[in-house]
MARKEMAR-699577 format. One record per residue: residue in three letters; x, y, z of N, C-alpha, C in turn. Coordinates in steps of 0.05 Angstrom, whole numbers, plus 5000, padded with zeros to 4 digits. Example, Ala and Ser with C-alpha at 12.3 -4.5 7.8 and 13.67 -1.06 7.14 Angstrom:
BEGIN
ALA526448865156524649105156526449345156 SER525749555142527349795143525850015157 
END
This chain:
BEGIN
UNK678309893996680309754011682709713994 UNK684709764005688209713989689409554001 UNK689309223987691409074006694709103996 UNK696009224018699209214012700408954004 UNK699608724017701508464007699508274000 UNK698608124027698107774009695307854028 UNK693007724004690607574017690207444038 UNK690207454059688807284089686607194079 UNK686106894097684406834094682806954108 UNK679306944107677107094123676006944145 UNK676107114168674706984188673307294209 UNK672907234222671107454245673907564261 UNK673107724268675907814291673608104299 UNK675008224323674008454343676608624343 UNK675408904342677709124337677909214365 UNK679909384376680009514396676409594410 UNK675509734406673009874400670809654406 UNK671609364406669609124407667509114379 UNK668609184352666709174324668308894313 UNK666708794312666808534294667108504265 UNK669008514252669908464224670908314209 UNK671308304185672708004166675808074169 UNK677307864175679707864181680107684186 UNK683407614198684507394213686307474239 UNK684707404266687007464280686607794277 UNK686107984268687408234260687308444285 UNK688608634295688408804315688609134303 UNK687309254305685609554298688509704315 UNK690409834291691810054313691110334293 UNK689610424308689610744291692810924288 UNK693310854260695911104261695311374251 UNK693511454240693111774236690211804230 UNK688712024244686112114241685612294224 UNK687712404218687412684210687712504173 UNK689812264170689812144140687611904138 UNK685811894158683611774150684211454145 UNK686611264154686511084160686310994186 UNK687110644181686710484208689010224195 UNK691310144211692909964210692009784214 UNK692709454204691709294209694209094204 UNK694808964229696708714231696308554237 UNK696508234232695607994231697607744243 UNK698307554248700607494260700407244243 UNK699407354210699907094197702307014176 UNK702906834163705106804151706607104140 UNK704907104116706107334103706907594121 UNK704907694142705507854159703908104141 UNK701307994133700608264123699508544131 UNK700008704115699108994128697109124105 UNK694209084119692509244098691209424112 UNK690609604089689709964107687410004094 UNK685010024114682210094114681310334123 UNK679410454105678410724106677610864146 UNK678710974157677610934182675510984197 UNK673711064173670811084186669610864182 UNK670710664174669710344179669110254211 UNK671310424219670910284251670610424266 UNK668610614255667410854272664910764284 UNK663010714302659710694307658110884293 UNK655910654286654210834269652011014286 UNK651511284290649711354315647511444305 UNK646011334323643611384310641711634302 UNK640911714289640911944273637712124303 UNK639112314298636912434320633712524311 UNK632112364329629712504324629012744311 UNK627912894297626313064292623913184301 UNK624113284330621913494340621313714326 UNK618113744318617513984313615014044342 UNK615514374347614314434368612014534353 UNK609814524365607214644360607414924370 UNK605415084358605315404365604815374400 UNK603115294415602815264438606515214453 UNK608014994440609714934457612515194453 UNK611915324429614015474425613915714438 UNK610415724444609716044459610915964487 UNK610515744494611515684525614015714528 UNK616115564509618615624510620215854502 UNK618616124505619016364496619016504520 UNK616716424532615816594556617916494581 UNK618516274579620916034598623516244603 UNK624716254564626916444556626516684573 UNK624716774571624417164583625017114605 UNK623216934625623616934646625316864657 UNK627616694640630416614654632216854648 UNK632016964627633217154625633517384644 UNK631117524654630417774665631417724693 UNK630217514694629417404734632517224747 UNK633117054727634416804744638316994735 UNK640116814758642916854747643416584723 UNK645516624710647216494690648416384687 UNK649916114679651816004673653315994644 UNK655316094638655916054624657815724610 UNK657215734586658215424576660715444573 UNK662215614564664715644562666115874588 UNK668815824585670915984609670616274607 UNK669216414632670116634622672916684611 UNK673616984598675917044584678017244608 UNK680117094607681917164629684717294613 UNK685517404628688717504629690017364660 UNK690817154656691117024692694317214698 UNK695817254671698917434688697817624687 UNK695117724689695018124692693618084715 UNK694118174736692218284760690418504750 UNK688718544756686618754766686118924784 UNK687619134790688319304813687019514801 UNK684819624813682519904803681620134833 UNK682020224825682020564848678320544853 UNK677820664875674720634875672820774853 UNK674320994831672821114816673620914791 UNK675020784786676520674763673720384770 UNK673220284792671520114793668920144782 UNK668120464786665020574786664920574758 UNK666820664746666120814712666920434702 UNK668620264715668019974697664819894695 UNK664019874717661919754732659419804714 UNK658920154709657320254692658220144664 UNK660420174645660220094626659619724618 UNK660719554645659519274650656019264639 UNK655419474662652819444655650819454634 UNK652619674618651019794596652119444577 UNK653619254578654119084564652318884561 UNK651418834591650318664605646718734598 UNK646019014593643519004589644519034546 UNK645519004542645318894508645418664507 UNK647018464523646418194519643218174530 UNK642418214551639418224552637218274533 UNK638518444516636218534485637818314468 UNK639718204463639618014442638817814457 UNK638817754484637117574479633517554475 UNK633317754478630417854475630517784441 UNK632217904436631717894397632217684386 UNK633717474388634317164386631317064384 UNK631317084406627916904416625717024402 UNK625117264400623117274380623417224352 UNK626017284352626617234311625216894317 UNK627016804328626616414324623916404340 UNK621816604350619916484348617516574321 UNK618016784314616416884287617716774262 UNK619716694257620816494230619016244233 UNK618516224207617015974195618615714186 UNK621515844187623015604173625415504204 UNK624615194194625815044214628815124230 UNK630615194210632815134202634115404205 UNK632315614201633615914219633015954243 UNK630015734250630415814286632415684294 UNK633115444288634815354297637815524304 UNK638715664282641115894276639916034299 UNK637416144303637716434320637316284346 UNK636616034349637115884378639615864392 UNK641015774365644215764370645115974372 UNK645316124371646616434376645816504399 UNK643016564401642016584422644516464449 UNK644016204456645116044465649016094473 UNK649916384446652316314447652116554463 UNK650416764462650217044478649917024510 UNK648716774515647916724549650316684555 UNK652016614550655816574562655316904563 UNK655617074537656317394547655117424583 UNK651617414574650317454600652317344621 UNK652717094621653417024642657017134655 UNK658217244631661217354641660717654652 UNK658317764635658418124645657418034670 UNK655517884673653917914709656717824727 UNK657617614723659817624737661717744747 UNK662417914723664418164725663118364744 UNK660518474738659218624753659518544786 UNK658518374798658618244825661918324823 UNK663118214812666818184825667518614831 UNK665918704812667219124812665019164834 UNK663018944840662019014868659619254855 UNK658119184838656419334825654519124819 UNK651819264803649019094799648219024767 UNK646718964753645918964733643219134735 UNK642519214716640719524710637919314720 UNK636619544734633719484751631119524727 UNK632219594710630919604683630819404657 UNK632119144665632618904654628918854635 UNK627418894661624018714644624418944627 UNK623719244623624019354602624919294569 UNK628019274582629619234555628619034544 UNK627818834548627518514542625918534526 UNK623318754539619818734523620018924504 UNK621919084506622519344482624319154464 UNK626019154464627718924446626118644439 UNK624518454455623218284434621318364416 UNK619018574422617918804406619218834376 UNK621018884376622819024358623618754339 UNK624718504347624718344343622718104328 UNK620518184345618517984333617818124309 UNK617818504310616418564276618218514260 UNK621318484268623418394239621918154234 UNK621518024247620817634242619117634229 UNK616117814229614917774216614517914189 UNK616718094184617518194162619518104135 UNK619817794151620717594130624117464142 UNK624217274133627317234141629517414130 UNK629917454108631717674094631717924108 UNK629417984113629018334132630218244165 UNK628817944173630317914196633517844207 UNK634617714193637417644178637117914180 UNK637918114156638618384161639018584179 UNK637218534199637018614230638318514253 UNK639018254245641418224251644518224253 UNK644318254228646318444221647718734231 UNK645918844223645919214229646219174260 UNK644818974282644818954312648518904311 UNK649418684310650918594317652818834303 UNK653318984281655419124264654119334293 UNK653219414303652619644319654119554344 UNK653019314353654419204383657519274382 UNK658719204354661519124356662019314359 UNK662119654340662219854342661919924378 UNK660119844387659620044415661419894432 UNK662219584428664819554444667119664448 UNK667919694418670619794416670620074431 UNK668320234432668320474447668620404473 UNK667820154476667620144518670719974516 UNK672119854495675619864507677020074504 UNK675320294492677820534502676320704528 UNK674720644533673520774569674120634576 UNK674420374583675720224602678320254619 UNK678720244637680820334661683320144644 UNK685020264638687220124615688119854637 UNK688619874661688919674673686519414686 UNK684619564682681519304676682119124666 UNK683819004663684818624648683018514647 UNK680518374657679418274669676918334646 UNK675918594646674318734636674318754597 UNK676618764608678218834576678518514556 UNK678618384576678818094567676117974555 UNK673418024572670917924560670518154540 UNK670418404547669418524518670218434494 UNK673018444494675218344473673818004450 UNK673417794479671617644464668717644451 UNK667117784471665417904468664717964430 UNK666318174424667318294401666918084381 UNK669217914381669317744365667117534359 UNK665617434379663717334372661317514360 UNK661017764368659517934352659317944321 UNK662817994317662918054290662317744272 UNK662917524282661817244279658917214264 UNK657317234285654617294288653417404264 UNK654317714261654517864232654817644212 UNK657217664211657217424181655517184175 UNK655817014203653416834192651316944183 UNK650317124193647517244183647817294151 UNK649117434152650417484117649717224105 UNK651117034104653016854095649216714089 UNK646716784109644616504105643216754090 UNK643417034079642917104055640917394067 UNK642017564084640917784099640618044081 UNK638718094082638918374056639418694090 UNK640818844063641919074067639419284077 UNK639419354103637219464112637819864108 UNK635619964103635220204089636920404109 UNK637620644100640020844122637720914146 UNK635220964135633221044156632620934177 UNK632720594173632320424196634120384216 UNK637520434198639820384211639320674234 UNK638420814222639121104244637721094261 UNK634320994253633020914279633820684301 UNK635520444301636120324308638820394323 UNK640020634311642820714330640920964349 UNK638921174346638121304368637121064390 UNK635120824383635220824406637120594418 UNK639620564412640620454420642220564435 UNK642420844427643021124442642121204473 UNK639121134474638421074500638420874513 UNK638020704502639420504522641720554535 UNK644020624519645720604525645320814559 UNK644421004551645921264569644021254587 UNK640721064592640721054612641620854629 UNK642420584624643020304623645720444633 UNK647820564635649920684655650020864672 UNK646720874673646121044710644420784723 UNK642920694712640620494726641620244719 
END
């Protein structure tokens, strides 16, 4: 605490906020959050002004439980995941990504060739989320399921902007969804149990692949697709995101062999996932 002038005497007083403090008379005006005080004026002789740290008159909240799920509850909340995934529609948490001054004006073939490459988007968010959920259910450590929860979590917005897009070009999502899911958590669960570093790594090489296969679907994209061009675009960026954190919690460098197996079949996916 730094008093600028004269000592007040001590008594109780209530801040804006209703917290009860030593003071006189004194009234709580926050002048800057960002410099981490709180003003304080008194209507006593001297007229003093003393400046307190401003997390003094912050609430203290109470610190959140710690759930750990048992193997039983995590298998359940796995099988929950698949099934919302495959079966149910989506909401996303955040806005989809718009261009509101660009219209979207598309010819009926300019619709078909979006629609297909939508889809092929729409069934990759479907395999990460397939791969999310098994990584965070085969990790042993608290604190990376949590990371591949959260990601997980940030991918269901994708889900939920490609399905949308799809309905609006008046097209479907691939009838091959349970597939991808059980092929992709497959794939997923043996990274998990091949350690966090190997799984981290596979995440990696996924997402450095996703970003790559976007940028190919904004140059097929109907140059006037705004609309289209707008979610991939974000899309992207959270991809390359994703990547780094993985990096960043200590992902080792996966072998050229695995990378190549992991781009053939991502190869098929791809090319059947834009007929079906």
């Amino acid at each position: 605490m730094k008093k600028i002038l004269a000592q007040t005497p001590k008594t109780e007083f209530s801040d804006d906020c209703g917290f009860t403090h030593a003071g006189t008379g004194l009234k709580t005006c926050i002048l800057s959050a960002s410099r981490g005080l709180a003003l304080l004026t008194g209507a006593n002789p001297a007229g003093a002004i003393i400046r307190y740290p401003l997390h003094i008159f912050q609430p203290r909240l109470a610190r959140p439980m710690s759930i750990t799920l048992t193997p039983t509850d995590r298998f359940l909340s796995t099988v929950d995941s698949a099934l919302r995934t495959v079966f149910s529609s989506h909401q996303a948490t955040q806005p989809c990504p718009t261009l509101a001054a660009e219209a979207t004006e598309l010819s009926a073939e300019e619709k078909k060739e979006a629609g297909a490459l939508m889809r092929v988007n729409h069934v990759g968010e479907v395999c990460a989320q397939a791969l999310y959920t098994a990584q965070a259910f085969a990790t042993d450590s608290e604190a990376l399921r949590a990371h591949f929860t959260a990601a997980g979590a940030e991918e269901t917005n994708h889900l939920a902007w490609t399905e949308q897009r799809l309905k609006e070009l008046g097209d479907h999502t691939s009838r091959l969804n349970p597939l991808w899911y059980a092929g992709a958590f497959g794939i997923g669960l043996i990274a998990g149990k091949l350690g966090d570093t190997v799984s981290l790594g596979f995440v990696v090489e996924t997402e450095n692949q996703v970003e790559a296969h976007l940028e190919s679907h904004m140059n097929r994209l109907p140059v006037n697709d705004h609309a289209s061009r707008a979610i991939v675009a974000q899309m992207m960026d959270d991809e390359a995101r994703h990547a780094y954190n993985a990096m960043e919690l200590g992902a080792m460098d996966l072998p050229a062999p695995v990378k190549g197996v992991m781009k053939a079949v991502a190869k098929v996916m791809t090319t059947v996932a834009h007929r079906v």
